[in-house]
C-alpha positions as CSV (number, residue, x, y, z in Angstrom):
1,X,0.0,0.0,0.0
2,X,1.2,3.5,-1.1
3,X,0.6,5.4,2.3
4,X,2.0,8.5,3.8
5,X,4.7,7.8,7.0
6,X,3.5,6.2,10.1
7,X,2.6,8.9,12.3
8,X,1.2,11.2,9.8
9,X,-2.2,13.2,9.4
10,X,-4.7,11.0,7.8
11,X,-8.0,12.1,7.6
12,X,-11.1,10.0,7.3
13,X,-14.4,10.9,5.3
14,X,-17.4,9.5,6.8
15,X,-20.2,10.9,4.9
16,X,-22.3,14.0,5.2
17,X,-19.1,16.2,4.3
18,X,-17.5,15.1,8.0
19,X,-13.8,14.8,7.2
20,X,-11.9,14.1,10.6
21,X,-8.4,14.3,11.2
22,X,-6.5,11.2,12.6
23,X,-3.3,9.3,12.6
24,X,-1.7,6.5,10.6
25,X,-0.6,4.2,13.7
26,X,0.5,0.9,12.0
27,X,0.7,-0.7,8.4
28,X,0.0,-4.5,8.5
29,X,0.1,-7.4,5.5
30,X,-3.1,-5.8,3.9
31,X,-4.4,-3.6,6.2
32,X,-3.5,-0.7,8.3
33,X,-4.9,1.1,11.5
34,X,-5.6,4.3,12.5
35,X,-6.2,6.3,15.8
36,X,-10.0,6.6,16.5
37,X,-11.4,10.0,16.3
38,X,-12.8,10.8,19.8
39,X,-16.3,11.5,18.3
40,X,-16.7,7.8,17.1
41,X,-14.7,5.7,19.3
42,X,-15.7,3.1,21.9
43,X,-18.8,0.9,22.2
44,X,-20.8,3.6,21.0
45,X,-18.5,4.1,17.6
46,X,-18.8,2.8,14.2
47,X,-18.8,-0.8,14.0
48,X,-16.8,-3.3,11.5
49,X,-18.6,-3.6,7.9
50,X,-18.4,0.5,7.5
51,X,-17.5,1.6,4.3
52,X,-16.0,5.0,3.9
53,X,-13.0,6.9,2.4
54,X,-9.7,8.0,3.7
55,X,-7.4,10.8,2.6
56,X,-4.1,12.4,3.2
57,X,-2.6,15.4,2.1
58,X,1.0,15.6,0.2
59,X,2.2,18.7,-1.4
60,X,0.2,20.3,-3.9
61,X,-2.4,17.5,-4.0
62,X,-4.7,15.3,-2.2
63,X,-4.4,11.4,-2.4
64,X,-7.8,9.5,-2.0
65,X,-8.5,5.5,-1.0
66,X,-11.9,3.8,0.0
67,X,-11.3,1.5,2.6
68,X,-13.1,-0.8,5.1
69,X,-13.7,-0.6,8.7
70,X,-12.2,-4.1,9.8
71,X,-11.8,-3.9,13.6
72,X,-11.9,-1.2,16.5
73,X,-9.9,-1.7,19.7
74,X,-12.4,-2.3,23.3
75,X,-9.8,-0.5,24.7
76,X,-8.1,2.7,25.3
77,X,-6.2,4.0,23.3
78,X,-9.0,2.8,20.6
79,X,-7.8,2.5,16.9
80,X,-9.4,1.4,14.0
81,X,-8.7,-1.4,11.5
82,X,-9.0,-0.6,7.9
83,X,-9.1,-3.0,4.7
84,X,-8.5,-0.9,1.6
85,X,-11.0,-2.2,-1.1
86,X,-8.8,-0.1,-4.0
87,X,-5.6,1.5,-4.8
88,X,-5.0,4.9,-4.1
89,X,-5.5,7.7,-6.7
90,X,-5.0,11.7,-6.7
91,X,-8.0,13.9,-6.0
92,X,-8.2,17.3,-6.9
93,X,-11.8,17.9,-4.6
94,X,-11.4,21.0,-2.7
95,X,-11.4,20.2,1.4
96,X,-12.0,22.8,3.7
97,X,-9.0,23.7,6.2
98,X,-9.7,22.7,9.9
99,X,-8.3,24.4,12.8
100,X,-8.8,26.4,15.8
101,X,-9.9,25.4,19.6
102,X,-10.7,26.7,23.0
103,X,-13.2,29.6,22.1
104,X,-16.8,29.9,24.4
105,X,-19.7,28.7,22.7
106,X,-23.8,29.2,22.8
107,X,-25.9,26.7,21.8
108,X,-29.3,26.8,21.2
109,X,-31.7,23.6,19.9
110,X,-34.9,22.1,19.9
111,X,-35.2,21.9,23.4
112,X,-36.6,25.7,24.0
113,X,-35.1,29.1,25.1
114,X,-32.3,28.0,27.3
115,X,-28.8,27.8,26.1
116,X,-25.5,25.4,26.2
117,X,-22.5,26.9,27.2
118,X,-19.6,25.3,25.0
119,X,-15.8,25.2,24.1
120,X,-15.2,24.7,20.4
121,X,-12.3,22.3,19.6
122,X,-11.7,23.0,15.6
123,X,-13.8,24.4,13.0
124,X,-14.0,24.6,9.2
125,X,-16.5,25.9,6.0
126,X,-18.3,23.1,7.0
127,X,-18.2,21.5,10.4
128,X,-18.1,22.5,14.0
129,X,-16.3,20.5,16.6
130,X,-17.0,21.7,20.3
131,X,-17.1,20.2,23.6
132,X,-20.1,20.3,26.3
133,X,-20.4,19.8,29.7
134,X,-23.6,17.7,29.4
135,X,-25.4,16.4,26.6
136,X,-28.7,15.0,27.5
137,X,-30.5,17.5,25.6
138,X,-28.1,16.7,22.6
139,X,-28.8,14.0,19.9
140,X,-27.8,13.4,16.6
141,X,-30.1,15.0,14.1
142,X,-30.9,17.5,15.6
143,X,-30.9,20.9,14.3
144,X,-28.5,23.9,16.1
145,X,-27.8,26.9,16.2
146,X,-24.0,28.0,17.7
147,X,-22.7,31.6,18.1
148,X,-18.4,31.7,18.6
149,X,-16.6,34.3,18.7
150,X,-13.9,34.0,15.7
151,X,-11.3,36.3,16.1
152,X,-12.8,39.8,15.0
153,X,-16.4,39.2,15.2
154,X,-19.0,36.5,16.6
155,X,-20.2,33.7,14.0
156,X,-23.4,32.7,13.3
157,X,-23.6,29.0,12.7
158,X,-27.0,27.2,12.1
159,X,-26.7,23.3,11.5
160,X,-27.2,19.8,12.0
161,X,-25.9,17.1,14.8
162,X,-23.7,14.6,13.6
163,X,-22.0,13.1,16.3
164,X,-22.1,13.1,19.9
165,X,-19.8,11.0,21.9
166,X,-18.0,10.8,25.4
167,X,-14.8,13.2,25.7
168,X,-12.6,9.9,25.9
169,X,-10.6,10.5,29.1
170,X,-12.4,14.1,30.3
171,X,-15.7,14.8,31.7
172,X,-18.0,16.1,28.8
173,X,-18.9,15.0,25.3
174,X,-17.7,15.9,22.0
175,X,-20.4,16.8,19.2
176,X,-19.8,17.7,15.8
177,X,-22.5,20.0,14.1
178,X,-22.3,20.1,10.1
179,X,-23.3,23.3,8.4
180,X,-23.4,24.8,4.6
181,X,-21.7,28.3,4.4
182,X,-21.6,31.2,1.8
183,X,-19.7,34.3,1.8
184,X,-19.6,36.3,3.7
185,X,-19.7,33.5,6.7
186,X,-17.3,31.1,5.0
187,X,-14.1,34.0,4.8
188,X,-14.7,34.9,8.2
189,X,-14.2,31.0,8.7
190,X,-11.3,30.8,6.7
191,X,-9.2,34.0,7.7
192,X,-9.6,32.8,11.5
193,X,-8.2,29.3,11.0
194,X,-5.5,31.0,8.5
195,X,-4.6,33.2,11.7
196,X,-5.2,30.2,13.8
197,X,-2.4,28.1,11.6
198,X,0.1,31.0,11.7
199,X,-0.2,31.6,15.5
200,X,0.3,27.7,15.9
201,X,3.3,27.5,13.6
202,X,4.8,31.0,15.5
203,X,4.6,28.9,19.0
204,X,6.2,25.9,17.2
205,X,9.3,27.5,16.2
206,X,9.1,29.3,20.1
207,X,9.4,26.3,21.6
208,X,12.0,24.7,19.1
């Protein structure tokens, strides 16, 4: 299998324009295995027999593979098994840049006039990762609507539940909202993780 260096980003598309980030862990006789993404890890995960596609990112293109969920560890830390069902080949499909974490978040739903206080973990053009305190009033399907604070103005974000799942070793949950964006919205997304990616890089070289 033509795949990236053991450690490296890989980044799994599992439908619905969700496209999370994880690691390559291991490369096996025919198969390889992946960190689980904290939303979908567990019990409560995907199970074996899901179909999907994975992706990773070298210079100045994009290198696409459908694979096979074969196994997921019962068992911290959880990883994922994959069976690729055909050889890798280039993609030029736009994906949107992911970054960001740790700004305050209000939620609002179907369950009435009250509101969620969260903490977003990364964002992009077109999904929302944030962390809650207690989702019981959360479920996937539901429709939100999130207002964060993204750098020089707050953001707007009306969408729909994906994925709710235990924080892995924190108190909390994890939820991931998916959302459609036009301009003037999706620039304000993409300058703030642009400045988010430059301030990460600047504390990099700091600590080098």
């Amino acid at each position: 299998m033509d795949l990236p260096e053991i450690g490296s980003p890989i980044f799994l598309a599992l439908g619905d324009g969700v496209n999370i980030r994880s690691r390559l862990e291991s490369v096996d006789d025919g198969t390889f295995s992946v960190a689980a993404p904290l939303e979908t890890s567990g019990p409560d995960g995907f199970l074996p027999g899901y179909e999907f596609e994975v992706f990773w990112v070298p210079p100045r293109t994009r290198v696409k593979m459908p694979v096979l969920l074969k196994g997921v560890t019962d068992s911290s830390p959880f990883r994922w098994t994959l069976f690729p069902t055909a050889e890798p080949e280039i993609s030029n499909r736009r994906e949107f840049a992911r970054g960001g974490a740790g700004a305050s978040i209000r939620l609002f739903g179907e369950w009435g006039p009250s509101w969620l206080q969260g903490q977003m973990l990364d964002i992009s053009e077109g999904g929302l990762r944030f962390w809650v305190p207690d989702a019981k009033m959360v479920k996937e399907g539901d429709y939100m609507r999130a207002l964060v604070w993204l750098g020089n103005g707050e953001a707007e974000i009306k969408g729909k539940v994906y994925a709710v799942r235990p924080a892995g070793d924190e108190p909390g949950f994890h939820v991931v909202l998916i959302f459609k964006t036009i301009d003037p919205l999706a620039q304000m997304i993409r300058q703030y993780v642009i400045a988010w990616e430059i301030g990460e890089r600047r504390k990099a070289r700091q600590r080098a």
